[in-house]
C-alpha positions as CSV (number, residue, x, y, z in Angstrom):
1,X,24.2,15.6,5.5
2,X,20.7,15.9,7.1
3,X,19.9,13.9,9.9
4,X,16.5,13.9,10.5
5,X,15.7,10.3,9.5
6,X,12.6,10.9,7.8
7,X,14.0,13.5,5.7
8,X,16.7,11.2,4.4
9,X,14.4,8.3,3.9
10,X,12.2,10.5,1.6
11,X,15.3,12.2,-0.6
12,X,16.7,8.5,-1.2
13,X,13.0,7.3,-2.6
14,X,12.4,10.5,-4.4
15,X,16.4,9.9,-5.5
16,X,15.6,6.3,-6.3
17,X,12.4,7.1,-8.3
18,X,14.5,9.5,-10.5
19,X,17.0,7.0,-11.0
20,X,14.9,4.1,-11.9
21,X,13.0,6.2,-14.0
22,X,16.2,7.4,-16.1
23,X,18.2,4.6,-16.0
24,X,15.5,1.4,-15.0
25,X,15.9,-0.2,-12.1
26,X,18.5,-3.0,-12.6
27,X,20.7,0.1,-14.3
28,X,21.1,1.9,-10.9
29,X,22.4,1.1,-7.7
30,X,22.2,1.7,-4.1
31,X,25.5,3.8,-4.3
32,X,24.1,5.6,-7.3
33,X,21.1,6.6,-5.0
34,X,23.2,7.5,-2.1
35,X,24.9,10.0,-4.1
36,X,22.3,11.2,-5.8
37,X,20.3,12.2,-2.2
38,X,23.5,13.2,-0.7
39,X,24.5,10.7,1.5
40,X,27.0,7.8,1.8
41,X,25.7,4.5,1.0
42,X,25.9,2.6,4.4
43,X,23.2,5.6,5.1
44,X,21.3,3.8,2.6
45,X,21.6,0.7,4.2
46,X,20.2,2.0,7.6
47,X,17.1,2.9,6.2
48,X,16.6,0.1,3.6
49,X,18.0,-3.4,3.6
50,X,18.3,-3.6,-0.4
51,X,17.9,-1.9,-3.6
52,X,13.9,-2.7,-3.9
53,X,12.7,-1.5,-0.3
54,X,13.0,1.9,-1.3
55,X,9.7,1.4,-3.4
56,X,8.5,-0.2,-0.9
57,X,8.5,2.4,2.1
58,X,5.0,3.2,3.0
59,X,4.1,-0.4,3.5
60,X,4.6,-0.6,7.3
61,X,2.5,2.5,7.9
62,X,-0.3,1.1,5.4
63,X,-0.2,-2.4,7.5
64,X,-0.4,-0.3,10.8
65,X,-2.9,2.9,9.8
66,X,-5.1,-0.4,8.3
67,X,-4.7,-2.4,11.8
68,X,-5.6,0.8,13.9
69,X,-8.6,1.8,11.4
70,X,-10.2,-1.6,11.5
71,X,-9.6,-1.8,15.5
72,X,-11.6,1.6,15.5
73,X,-14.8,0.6,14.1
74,X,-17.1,-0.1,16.2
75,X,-17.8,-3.8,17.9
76,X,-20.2,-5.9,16.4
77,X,-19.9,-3.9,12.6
78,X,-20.5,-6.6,9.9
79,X,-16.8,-7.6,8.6
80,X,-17.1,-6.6,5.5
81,X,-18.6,-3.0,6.5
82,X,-16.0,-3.0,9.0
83,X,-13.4,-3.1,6.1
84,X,-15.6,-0.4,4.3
85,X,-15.3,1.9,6.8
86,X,-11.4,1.0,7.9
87,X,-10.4,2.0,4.4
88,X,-12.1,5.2,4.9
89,X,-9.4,5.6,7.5
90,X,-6.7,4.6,5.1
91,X,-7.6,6.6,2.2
92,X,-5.4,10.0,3.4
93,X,-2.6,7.9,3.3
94,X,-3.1,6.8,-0.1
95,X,-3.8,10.2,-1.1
96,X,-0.4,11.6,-0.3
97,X,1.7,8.7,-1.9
98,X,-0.5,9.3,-5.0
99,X,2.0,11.2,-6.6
100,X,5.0,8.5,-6.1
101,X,2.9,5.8,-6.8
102,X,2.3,7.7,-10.2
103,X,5.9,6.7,-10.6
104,X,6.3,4.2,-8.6
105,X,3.7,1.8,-10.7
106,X,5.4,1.7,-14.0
107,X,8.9,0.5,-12.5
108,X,7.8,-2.3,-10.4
109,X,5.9,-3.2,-13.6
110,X,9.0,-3.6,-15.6
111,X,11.3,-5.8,-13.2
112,X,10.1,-9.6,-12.4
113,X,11.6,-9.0,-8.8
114,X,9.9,-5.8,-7.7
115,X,6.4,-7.4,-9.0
116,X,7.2,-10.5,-7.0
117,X,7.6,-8.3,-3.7
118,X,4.5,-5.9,-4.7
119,X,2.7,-9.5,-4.8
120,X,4.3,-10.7,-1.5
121,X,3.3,-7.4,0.0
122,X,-0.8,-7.6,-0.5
123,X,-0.5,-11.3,0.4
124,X,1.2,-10.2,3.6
125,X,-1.4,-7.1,4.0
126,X,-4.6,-9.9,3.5
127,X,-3.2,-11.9,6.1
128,X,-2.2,-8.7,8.2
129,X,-6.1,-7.6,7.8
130,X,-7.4,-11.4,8.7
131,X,-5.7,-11.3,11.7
132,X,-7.4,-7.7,12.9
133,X,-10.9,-9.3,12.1
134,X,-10.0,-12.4,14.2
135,X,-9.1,-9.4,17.0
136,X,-12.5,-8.5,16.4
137,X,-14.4,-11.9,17.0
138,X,-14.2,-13.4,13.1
139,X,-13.7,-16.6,13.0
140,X,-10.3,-17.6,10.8
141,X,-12.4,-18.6,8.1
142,X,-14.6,-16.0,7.9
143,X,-11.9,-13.5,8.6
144,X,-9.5,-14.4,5.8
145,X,-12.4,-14.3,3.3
146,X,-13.1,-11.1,4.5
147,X,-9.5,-9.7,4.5
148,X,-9.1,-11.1,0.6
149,X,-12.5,-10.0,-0.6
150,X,-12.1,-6.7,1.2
151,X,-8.7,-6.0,-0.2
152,X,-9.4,-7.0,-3.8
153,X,-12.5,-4.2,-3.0
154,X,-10.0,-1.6,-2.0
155,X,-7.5,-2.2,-4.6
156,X,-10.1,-1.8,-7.2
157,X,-11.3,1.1,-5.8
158,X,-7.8,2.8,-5.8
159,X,-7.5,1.3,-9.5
160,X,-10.5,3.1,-10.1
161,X,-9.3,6.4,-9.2
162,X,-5.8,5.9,-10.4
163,X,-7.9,6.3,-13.7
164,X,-10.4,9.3,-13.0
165,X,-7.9,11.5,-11.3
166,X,-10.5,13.6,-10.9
167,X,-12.4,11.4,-8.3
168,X,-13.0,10.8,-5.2
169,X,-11.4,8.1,-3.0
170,X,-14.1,8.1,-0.6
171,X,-16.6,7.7,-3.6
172,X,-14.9,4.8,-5.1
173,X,-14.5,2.9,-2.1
174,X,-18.4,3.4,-1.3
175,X,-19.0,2.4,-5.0
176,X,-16.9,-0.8,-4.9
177,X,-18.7,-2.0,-1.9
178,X,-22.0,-0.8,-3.1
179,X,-20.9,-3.0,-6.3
180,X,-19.7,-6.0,-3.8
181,X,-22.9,-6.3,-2.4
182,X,-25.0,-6.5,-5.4
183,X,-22.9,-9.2,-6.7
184,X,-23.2,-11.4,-3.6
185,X,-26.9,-10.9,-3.5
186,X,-27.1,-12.4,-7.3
187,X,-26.0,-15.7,-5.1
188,X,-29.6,-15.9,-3.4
């Protein structure tokens, strides 16, 4: 049995993506995964508190990569240009979990439970990003317009290149904001 924590945190997702995908995800269980990445079930239960976490892994270090990127731009950027150029900082990440997302996707899509917690996740990541632009000097108002504008930019932009896998990430988050912008000068 492997004890390096990450390692056995990435065979039970890779386990549980296999299994979901086989079986769906209300036909497997925690004790199914377990077994299926070699380890007991409470070993499950240290790393996730229930059957729908495991799809859910990545999210504390997209909430933190996302509070350190938009920390890092520099004072006085425009909010919105400062969320341009924190999700430049957060596209590697998104990069790498490509490939389980691929998978990961279609299964949340299928059970009303895991679509409820993928929805209670980017509520939770909007208010996560409003609160790093109020650390910045945003007012709350203007900061949680921002953080839902901003993240309904950046989820379009991954859309975007979910569909062209031959883009760029970079590209389509430039193009999204390029495309932001020309839509809130049409207000004038």
């Amino acid at each position: 049995m492997p004890r390096d924590g990450r390692v056995v945190r990435e065979r039970l997702q890779q386990a549980a993506l296999e299994l979901f995908s086989e079986h769906g995800y209300d036909g497997t269980t925690t004790t199914q995964i377990a077994a299926r990445a070699g380890v007991t079930e409470r070993t499950y239960f240290r790393h996730f508190p229930d059957k729908r976490e495991v799809l859910f892994a990545t999210e504390e270090e997209l909430r933190d990569l996302t509070t350190t990127s938009i920390a890092n731009v520099p004072p006085g950027t425009a909010p919105l240009l400062a969320l341009k150029m924190a999700f430049h900082g957060v596209v590697p990440l998104v990069e790498r979990s490509r490939p389980l997302a691929e998978i990961r996707i279609p299964i949340i899509m299928t059970a009303p439970a895991l679509l409820e917690r993928e929805y209670a996740k980017a509520a939770a990541l909007v208010t996560v990003v409003a609160a790093a632009l109020e650390a910045r000097g945003e007012t709350p108002r203007t900061a949680l317009l921002t953080a839902r504008v901003g993240m309904d930019a950046f989820s379009t932009a991954i859309r975007r290149w979910n569909t062209d896998h031959s883009g760029d990430l970079h590209h389509e988050v430039d193009e999204v904001f390029r495309d932001l912008r020309s839509l809130t000068q049409s207000l004038d």
